[in-house]
C-alpha positions in Angstrom: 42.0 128.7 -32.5 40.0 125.6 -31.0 37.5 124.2 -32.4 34.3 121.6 -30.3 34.8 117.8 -31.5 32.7 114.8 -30.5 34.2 111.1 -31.1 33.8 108.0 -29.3 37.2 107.2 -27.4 37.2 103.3 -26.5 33.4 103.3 -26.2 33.0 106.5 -24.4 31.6 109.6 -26.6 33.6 112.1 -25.7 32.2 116.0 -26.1 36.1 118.3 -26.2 37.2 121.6 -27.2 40.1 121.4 -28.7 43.2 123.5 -30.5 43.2 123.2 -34.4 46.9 121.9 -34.0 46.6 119.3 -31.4 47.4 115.8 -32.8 45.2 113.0 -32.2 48.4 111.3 -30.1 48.8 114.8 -27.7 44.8 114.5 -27.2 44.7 111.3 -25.9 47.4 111.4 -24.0 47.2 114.9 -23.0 43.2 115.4 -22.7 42.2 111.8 -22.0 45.3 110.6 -20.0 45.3 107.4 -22.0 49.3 107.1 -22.1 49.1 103.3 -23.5 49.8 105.3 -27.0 53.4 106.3 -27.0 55.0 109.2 -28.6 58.5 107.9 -30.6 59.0 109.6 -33.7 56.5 112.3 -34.5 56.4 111.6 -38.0 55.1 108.7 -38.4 57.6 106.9 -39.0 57.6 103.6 -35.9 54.4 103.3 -34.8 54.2 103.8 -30.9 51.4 105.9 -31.6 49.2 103.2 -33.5 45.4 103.9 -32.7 42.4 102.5 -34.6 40.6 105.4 -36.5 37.4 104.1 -37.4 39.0 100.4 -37.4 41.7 101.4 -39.5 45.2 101.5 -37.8 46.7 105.6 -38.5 49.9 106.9 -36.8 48.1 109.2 -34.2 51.2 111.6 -34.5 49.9 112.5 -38.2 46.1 113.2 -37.5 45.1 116.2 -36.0 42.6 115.7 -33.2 39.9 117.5 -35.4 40.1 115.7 -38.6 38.9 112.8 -36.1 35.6 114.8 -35.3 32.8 111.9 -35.6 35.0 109.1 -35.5 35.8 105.8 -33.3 39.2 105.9 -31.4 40.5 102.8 -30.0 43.5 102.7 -28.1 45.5 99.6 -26.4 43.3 100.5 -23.3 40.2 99.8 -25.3 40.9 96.4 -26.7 40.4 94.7 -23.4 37.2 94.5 -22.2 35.5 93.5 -18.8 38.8 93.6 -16.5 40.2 90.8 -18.7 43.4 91.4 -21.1 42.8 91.3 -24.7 44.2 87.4 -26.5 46.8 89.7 -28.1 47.6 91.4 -25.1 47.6 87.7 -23.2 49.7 86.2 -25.8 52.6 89.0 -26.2 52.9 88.5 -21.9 53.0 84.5 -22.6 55.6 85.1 -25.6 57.6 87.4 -24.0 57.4 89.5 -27.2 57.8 92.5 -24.9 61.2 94.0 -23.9 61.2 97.7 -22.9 57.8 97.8 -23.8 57.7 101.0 -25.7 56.6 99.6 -28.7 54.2 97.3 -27.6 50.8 98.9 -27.8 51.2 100.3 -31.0 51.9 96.7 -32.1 49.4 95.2 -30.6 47.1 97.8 -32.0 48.2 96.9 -35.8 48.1 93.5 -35.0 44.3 93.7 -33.7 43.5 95.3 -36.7 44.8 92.7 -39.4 43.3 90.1 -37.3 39.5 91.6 -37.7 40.5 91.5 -41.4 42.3 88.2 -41.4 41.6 85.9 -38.9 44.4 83.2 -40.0 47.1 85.5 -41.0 50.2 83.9 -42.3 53.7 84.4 -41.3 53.8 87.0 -44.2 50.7 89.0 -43.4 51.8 89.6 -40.1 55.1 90.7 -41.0 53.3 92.9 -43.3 50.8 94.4 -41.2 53.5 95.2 -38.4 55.9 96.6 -41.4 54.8 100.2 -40.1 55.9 99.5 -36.5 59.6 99.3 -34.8 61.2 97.3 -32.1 65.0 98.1 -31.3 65.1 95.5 -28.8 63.8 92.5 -29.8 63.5 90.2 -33.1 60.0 90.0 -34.5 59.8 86.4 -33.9 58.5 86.7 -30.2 55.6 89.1 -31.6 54.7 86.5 -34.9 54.4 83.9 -32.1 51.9 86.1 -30.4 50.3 87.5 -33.1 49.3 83.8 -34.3 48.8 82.2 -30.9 46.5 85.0 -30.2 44.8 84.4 -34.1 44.2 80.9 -32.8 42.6 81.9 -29.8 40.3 84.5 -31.4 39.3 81.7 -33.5 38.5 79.6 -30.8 36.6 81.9 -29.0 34.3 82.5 -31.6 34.0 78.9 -32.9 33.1 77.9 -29.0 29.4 77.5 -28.8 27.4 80.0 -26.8 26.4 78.8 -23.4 22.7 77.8 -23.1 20.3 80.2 -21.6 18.9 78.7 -18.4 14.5 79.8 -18.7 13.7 80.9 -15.3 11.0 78.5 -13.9 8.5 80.1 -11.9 8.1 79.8 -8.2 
């Protein structure tokens, strides 16, 4: 059985027929060709498949594409904006907090979404907030160090004042 959903997909509304059964994590990859969202587990269980549902982080291997009918899907691919990386995405290169990579977008996924709630995080926060995701190569400490250099940008960035608007003068 399908069934028509609309849902905004990294800024783009996006108008779809899809089957009843298809999980949110086959639709994008599948449907959208957004492959930044990995498939691991299937049940939810290491966080590959991280996606921001409405800006809440959800395992896209456990919603069905149609319970997201309405909603806001960001994926890794729609965190940076304008051609430029995102600071998280920046800060995990600069850390090296990436090994085979597998992993990696769902983390920085999680971690974007604790930092739109918390924008200092402690140590503890991030290691709670990435409690839902798995690395088997790598320690965690690479990926704290990016998670909080990348906080410290954010802040930055938005404590920068805006440049001035030049009034055009008339000829």
């Amino acid at each position: 059985m399908k069934k028509t959903i609309t849902l905004e997909v990294n800024g783009v509304s996006e108008t779809v027929e899809v089957d009843v059964r298809t999980t949110l994590l086959r639709f994008l990859r599948d449907g959208l060709d957004l492959t930044g969202t990995k498939e691991g587990c299937n049940e939810g269980e290491c966080g590959s498949c991280m996606v921001l549902l409405d800006s809440r982080p959800v395992n896209s291997c456990l919603v069905l594409a149609v319970e997201a009918d309405g909603a806001k899907v960001t994926t890794v691919e729609g965190l940076s904006s304008g051609g430029e990386l995102h600071p998280l995405q920046k800060a995990f290169l600069a850390h090296t907090a990436i090994q085979c990579g597998f992993c990696t977008p769902g983390m920085i996924v999680s971690a974007a979404a604790l930092l739109r709630e918390v924008p200092d995080p402690s140590e503890e926060e991030i290691r709670a907030a990435l409690a839902g995701n798995l690395c088997r190569c790598t320690g965690y400490r690479q990926i704290v160090d990016a998670v909080r250099e990348a906080a410290a940008a954010m802040r930055a960035r938005a404590e920068a004042p805006a440049p001035a608007c030049r009034e055009e003068v008339p000829a």
